[in-house]
N, C-alpha and C positions, 0 to 999 in steps of 0.2 A: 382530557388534558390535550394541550396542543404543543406541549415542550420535546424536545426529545427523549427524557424519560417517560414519554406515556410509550415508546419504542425502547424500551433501554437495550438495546445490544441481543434483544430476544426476536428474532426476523422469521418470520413463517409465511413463505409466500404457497401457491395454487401448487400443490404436490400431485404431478402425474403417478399413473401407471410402469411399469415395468414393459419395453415394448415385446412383443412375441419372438420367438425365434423361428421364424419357417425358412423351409429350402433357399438354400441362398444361391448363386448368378452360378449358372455354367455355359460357359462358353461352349460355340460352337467347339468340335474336336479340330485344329488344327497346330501347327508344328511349334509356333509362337504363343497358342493361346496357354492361361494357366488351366490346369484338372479341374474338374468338378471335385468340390471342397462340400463336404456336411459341415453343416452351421452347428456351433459351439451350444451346447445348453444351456439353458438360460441362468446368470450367474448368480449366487449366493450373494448375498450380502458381505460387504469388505472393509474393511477398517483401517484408512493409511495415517501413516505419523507423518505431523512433520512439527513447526516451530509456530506457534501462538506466537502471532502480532499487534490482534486486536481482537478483545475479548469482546463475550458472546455467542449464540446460540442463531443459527439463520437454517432454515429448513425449509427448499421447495424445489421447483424444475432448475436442472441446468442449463446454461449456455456454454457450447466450449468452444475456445478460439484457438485454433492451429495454432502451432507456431510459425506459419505463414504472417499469421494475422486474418485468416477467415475465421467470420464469426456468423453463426445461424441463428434469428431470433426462433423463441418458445410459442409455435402456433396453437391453438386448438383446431379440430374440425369440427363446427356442430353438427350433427345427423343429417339434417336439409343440406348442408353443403358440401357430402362426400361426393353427388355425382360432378360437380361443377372442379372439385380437385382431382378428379380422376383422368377431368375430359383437359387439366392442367397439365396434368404427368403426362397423358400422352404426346399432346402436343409438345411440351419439351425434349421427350426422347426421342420423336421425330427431328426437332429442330439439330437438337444435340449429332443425330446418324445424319443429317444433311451434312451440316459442318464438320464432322468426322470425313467425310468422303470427298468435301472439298478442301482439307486438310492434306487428303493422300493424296489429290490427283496435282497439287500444288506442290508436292515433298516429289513428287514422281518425277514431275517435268524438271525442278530445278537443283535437286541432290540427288535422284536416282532412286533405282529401287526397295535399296536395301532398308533406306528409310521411311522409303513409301508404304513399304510393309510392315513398317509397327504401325504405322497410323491408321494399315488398312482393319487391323486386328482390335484395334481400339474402334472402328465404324462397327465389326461385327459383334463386341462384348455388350457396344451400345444396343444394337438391335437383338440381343438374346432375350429370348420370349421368356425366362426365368427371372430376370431382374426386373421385366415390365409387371408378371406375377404375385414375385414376393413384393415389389414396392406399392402395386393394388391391394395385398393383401393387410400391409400395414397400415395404407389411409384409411379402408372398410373396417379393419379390426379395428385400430387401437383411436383411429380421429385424429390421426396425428396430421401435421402437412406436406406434402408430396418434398419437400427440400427433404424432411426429416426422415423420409423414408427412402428415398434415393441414397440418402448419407447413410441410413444405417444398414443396408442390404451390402451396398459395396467396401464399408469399414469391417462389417464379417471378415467377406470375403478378404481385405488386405490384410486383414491381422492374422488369419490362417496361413495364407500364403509365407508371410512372415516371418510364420512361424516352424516352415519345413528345411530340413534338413538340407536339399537341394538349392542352391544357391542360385542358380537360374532363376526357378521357379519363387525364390522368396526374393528375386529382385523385382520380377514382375508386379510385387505392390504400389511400387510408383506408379507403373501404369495404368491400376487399378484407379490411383487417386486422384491420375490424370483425367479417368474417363467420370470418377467422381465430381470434378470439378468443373470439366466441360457441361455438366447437364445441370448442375446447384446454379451456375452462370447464368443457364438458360433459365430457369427457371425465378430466378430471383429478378433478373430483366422482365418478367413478364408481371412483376410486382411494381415494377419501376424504382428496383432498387437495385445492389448489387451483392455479393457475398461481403461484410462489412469489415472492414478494417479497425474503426472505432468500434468501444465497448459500447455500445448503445439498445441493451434490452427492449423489445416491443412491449411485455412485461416483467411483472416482477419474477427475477431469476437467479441464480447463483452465478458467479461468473468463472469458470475454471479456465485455466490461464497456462502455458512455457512460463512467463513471465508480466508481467506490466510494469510501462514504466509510469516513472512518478508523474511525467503529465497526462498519462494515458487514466490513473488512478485519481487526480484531480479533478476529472469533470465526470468521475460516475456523478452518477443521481442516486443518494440513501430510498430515494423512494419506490426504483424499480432494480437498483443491484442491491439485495440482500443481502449480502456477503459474497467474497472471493476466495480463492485459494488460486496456488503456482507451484510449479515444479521446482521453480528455482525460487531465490531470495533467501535474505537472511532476518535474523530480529531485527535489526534495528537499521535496515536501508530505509530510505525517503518514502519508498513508496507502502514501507509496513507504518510511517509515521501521518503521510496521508490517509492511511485507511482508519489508522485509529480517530485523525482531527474528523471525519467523516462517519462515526462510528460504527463503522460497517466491519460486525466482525469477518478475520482474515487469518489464514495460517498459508505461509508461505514453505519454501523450500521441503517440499513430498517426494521428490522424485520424479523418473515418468511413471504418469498412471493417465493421460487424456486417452492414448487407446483405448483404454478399459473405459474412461469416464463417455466417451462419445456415446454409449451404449444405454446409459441412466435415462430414467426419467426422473429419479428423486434422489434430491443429495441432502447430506446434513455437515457442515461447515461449525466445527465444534473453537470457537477464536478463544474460550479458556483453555483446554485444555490439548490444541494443536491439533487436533482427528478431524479428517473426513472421512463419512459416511457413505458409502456408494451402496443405491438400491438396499438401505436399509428394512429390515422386515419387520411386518406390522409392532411388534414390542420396542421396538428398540425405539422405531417412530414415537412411539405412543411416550415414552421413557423421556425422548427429546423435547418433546411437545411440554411436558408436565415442569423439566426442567428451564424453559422457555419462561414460562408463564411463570415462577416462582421465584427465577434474576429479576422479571422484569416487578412484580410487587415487592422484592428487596430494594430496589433501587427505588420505586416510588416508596420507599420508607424515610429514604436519607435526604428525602426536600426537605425536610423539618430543618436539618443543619445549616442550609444556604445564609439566613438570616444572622445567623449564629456566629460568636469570633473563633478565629483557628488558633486556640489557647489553651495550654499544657494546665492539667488540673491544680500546680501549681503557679498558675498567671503569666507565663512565661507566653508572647504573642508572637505568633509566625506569620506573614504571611504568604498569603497564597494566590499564583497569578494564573493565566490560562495562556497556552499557547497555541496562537492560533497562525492560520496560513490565507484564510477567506476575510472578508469585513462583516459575511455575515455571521460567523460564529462569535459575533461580539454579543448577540443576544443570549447565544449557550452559559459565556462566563457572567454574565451578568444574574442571570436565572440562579445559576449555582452558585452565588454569592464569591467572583472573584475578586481580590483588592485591586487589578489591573489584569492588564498583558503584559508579561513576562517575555514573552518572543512572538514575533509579529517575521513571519518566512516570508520576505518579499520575492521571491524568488519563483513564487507560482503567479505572480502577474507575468510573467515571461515565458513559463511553460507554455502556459494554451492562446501562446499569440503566433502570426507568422512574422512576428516583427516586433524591435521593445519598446515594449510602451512608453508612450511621450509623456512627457513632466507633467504634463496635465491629468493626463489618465493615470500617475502616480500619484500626485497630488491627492485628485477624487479619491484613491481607496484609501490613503494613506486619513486624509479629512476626515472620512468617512467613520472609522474608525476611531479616531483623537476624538471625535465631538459624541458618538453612542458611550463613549467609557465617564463622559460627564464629568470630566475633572480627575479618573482617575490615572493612574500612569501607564503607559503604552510605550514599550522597549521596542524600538525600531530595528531589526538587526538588518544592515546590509546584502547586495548580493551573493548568496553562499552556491554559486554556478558552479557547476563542474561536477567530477566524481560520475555521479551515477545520477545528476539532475544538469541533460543539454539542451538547451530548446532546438527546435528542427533548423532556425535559422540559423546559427552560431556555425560559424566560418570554420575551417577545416585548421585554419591560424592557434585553432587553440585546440585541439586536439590533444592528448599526451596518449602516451603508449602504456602510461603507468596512472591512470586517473585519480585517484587517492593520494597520490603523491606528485601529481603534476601543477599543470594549472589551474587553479580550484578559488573559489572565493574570495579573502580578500587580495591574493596574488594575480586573481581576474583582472580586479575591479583597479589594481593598480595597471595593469597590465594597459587594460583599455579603459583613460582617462576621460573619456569621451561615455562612455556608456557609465560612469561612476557619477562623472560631476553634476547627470541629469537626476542620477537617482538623487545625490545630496539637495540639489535645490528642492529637488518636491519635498525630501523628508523636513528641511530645512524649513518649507513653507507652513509647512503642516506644524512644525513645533509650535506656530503661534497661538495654535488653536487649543493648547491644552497642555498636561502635565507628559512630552513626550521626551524620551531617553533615544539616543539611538548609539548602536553597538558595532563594533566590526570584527568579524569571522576568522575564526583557524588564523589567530595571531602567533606567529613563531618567535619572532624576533623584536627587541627596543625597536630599533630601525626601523620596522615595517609599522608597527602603530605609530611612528611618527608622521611617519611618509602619509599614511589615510588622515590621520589629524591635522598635518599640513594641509592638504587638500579640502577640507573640510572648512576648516578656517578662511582658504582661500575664495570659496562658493560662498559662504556667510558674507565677507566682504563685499561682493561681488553683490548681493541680494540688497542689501543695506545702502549700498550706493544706488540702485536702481531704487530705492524706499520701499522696498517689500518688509516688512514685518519676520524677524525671524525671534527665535529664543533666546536672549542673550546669555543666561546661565543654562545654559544646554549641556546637561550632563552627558560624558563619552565615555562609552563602557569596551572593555575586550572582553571577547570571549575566549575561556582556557580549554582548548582542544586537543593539545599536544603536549607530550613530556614535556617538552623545552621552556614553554612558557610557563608550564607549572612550577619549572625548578629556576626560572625568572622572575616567579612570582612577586616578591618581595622589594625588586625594581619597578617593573612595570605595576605594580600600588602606587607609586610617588610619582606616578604621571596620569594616571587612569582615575575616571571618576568611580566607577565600579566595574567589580569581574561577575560572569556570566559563567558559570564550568558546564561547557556541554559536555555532558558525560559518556555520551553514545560515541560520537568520536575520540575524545580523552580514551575510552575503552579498548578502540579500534588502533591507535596508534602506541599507546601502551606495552598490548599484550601482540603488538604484530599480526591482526588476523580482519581479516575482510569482513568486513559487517555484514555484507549481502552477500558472501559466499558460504552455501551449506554445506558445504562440505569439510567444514573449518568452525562448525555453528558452535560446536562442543567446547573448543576454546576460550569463545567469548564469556566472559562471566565479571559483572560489576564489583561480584564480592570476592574478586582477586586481591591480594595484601598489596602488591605494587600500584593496584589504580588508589584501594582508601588510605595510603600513604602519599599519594600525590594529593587526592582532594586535602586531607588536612592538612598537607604544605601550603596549598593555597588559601584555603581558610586563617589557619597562620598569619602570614604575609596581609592577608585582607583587614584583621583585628592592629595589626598593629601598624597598619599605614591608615585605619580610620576610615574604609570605604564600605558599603556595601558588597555581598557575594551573596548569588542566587544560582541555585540549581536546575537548570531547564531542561535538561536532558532527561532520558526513562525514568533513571533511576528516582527522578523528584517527585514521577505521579505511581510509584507500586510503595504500597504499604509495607512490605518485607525491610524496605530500607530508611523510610522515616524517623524510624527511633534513633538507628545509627546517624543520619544526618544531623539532628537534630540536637543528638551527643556532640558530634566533631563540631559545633559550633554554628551550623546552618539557619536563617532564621527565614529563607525565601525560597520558596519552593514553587516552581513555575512546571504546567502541566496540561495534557489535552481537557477541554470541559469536565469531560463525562467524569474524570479520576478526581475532579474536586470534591465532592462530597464523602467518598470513602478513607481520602486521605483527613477530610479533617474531624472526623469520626477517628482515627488511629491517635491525632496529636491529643484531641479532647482526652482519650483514654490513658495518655501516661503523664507522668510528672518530672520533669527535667535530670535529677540524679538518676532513674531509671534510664533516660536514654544516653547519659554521661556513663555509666556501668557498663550499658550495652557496647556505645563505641570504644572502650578500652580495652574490653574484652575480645570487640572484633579486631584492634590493632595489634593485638597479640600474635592474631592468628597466623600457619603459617603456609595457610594451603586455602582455594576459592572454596573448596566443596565442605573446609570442617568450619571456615566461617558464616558460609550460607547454613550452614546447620544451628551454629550458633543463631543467627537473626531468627531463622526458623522457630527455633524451641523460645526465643526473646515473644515474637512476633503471637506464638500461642497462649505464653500467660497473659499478655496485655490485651488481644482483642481476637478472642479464640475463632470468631466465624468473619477473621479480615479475606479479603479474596487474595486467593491465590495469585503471589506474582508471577509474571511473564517470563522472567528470568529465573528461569528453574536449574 
């Protein structure tokens, strides 16, 4: 098969070795230098938690990137080519003790000595005949390449240091990763590259991360990052919602654990059930593997349903859209039998540019897009900038102190009338070519969805006096992300062509809690009684002002909550590709008073954890082997 379920979310890339642990760096004896440190034994196998973003199974070598942002690609060494990387190391560590010495005699002349003399300490760590040793001894063992054994001789050594009582001596790890970095520099110059700041695997690898942002997360490649994991993040930031449109399973917010992970050769990024795997041992691999291979023949079971309609056993029809951020995942929803796109995130034409793209180049993706969907409907949602998604060019002017609650989306787009009215003409241009809707974001107030409506109208005008072709019934939809609007609901229906409930933020500004902070993870929960009493206010309001209401947020693509939605009155469920087949496999299985029971039962409730229990015990008579959702 050449779909992405011949890959379904099950990733096994080229699984190293465990690297050796032999004698690690001792410095010469001098008054600045750190002890001779014994090297840690080689570690056990370790099992971190953190929060499932995007499900699946990815199992092979790591890549980790500082939280500098240095990143070392996954080399081999074949056999023939250890002496040619050994005669590499030297020559680096030579270069590296050059420029160490003209480092100090440069600090000497023009700060004096006292600084002269870390630097000189730092020429002499470089030339210890230990670290030349152990770093020969890891390219001849283990095949690895001279970067990886440079990093991992001197990352011993800093996490010991580290890790001693003496304060002095555990501040000297800097300088350890000073002298690490000075010779990775050299050495990766000699590749004609540098220590890399983009995520860019040489192959396929795991990617562990501090963090990534959503444009950083936007132009992986599913073909050589397997999966990722991060210290930081939460469910349901941008950039856990990139990994899922990308299906690259992902679990965010662990903690620190990259010290310990610099040290793997083989990880397992577990995106059902939140676990990474560090230096797994042979069963547990084997265990992974078996699990791999058994998601991915459940998932090639559920193509049969693509063809199929998303209809409750008693005839009751939903349907069901995909949400996409690329032009090319228009192939995904289609494959998987979507009735459209549901939300279309313009907002990653902007991430991976140094500049925003021009009406033209909006245009093309936006065309691109309206004409592969063949007639079916494509939700255009505006600019949603801000928050935790900035492009690198974006002017310091819009900065907030409070991002989530600053300038963000459509308060951007009104903000800077200039950068809005380009994107309305391309979307504008683009409606002619098909059945397209277009939305505007984190609406708070009447006022504010006038003010984008006005404007809007205004470009339309503007298009049609020039004789460009635009949609003359162009349906204008808000999106309900915030209390305010939800409990506006019922006004803004008698102005709105249809509402959109993103629920990830509706969540986030509900229950008070940062979506991308893990430290606050435990809070977030969709089956709070305060959020499913707002969606059914809006559903509400929606029925009896006569409009459409679709749910695009998590909560439309996990099975746990379909029944309840579909109770409260929901008939449009918008969703990453990959969740369409599972979700319509859940609706096929119940019949409309079953999921009317279930959400009455859940608005009863009076607490998030005894209503998720409720969907839970719902979720197991209806479709006993549904996957586990995300929102645990």
């Amino acid at each position: 098969m050449t779909s992405r379920d011949a890959r379904p979310r099950g990733r096994i890339g080229a699984a190293g070795g465990k690297p050796a642990r032999s004698a690690s760096l001792r410095p010469r004896p001098a008054d600045d230098a750190p002890p001779s440190v014994a090297p840690p034994p080689a570690p056990a196998m370790e099992i971190l938690s953190g929060i499932a973003v995007s499900p699946g199974i990815a199992i092979g070598p790591a890549m980790v990137v500082d939280p500098s942002g240095m990143s070392l690609p996954n080399r081999a060494i074949p056999p023939e080519s250890i002496p040619a990387e050994l005669d590499r190391l030297e020559r680096a560590l030579e270069t590296a003790r050059l420029g160490a010495e003209s480092a100090e005699a440069d600090a000497r002349a023009r700060l004096g000595p006292q600084y002269a003399d870390i630097l000189a300490a730092h020429g002499r760590m470089v030339s210890d005949p230990s670290l030349r040793r152990d770093a020969r001894a890891r390219v001849e063992g283990q095949g690895v390449a001279a970067e990886h054994a440079v990093r991992d001789v001197l990352e011993v050594l800093a996490l010991r240091l580290e890790g001693l009582k003496d304060a002095h001596l555990a501040a000297r790890a800097a300088d350890v990763r000073d002298i690490q970095r000075r010779i990775l520099d050299v050495l990766c110059a000699d590749r004609g590259a540098a220590p890399r700041a983009s995520v860019d695997p040489d192959s396929p690898s795991l990617v562990l991360a501090h963090d990534l942002s959503p444009s950083e997360t936007a132009v992986l490649d599913p073909d050589v990052v397997l999966g990722f994991a991060t210290e930081a993040g939460g469910r349901t930031s941008h950039t856990a919602i990139v990994a899922a449109a990308l299906e690259i399973p992902a679990v965010v917010g662990l903690g620190r654990f990259l010290d310990r992970a610099r040290l793997c050769r083989t990880v397992i990024i577990d995106g059902d059930e939140g676990q990474v795997v560090l230096d797994p041992d042979a069963s547990t691999l084997e265990r992974y593997r078996r699990a791999a291979s058994e998601r991915a023949a459940r998932f090639a079971g559920l193509t049969h349903l693509a063809p199929l309609p998303a209809e409750t056993r008693d005839g009751v029809s939903v349907t069901l859209l995909g949400n996409i951020e690329f032009p090319n995942e228009v192939a995904a929803c289609l494959e998987r039998g979507a009735d459209g796109v549901g939300l279309y995130r313009t907002e990653f034409l902007y991430l991976n540019a140094d500049r925003p793209p021009t009406e033209d180049e909006q245009f093309a993706a936006y065309a691109a897009v309206v004409r592969s969907m063949q007639g079916r409907q494509v939700t255009i949602r505006t600019l949603d900038l801000g928050a935790d998604k900035l492009p690198s060019y974006q002017g310091t002017e819009f900065a907030s102190k409070n991002p989530f609650l600053g300038l963000r989306s459509i308060r951007l787009s009104l903000r800077d009338l200039g950068l809005f009215r380009t994107q309305l003409r391309a979307i504008l241009r683009a409606s002619a070519l098909g059945d397209v809707r277009v939305m505007f974001p984190l609406i708070s107030t009447l006022g504010e969805f006038r003010k984008a409506r006005t404007v809007l109208d205004q470009v339309a005008a503007e298009l049609a006096a020039e004789g460009v072709a635009v949609r003359s019934d162009l349906p204008v939809g808000a999106m309900i992300e915030v209390p305010a609007a939800a409990v506006m609901a019922d006004r803004l229906a008698a102005e709105v062509d249809f509402f959109s409930i993103g629920t990830n933020d509706l969540i986030q500004y509900t229950l008070a809690v940062d979506r991308t902070d893990e430290a606050v993870a435990d809070l977030y929960s969709a089956a709070d009684p305060s959020v499913l009493r707002l969606i059914a206010l809006v559903v509400d309001a929606a029925k009896k002002g006569g409009i459409e209401v679709t749910v695009c947020g998590s909560m439309g693509g996990e099975p746990l909550y379909v029944p309840l939605l579909l109770g409260l009155g929901i008939r449009h469920l918008s969703m990453p590709p990959h969740q369409l087949p599972e979700i319509k496999r859940v609706i096929r299985a119940l019949d409309l008073p079953q999921a009317e029971a279930i959400a009455h039962e859940a608005l009863a409730g009076e607490t998030a954890e005894g209503i998720a229990e409720i969907l839970r015990l719902a979720q197991f008579k209806l479709v006993p082997d549904a996957l586990a959702p995300q929102d645990k």
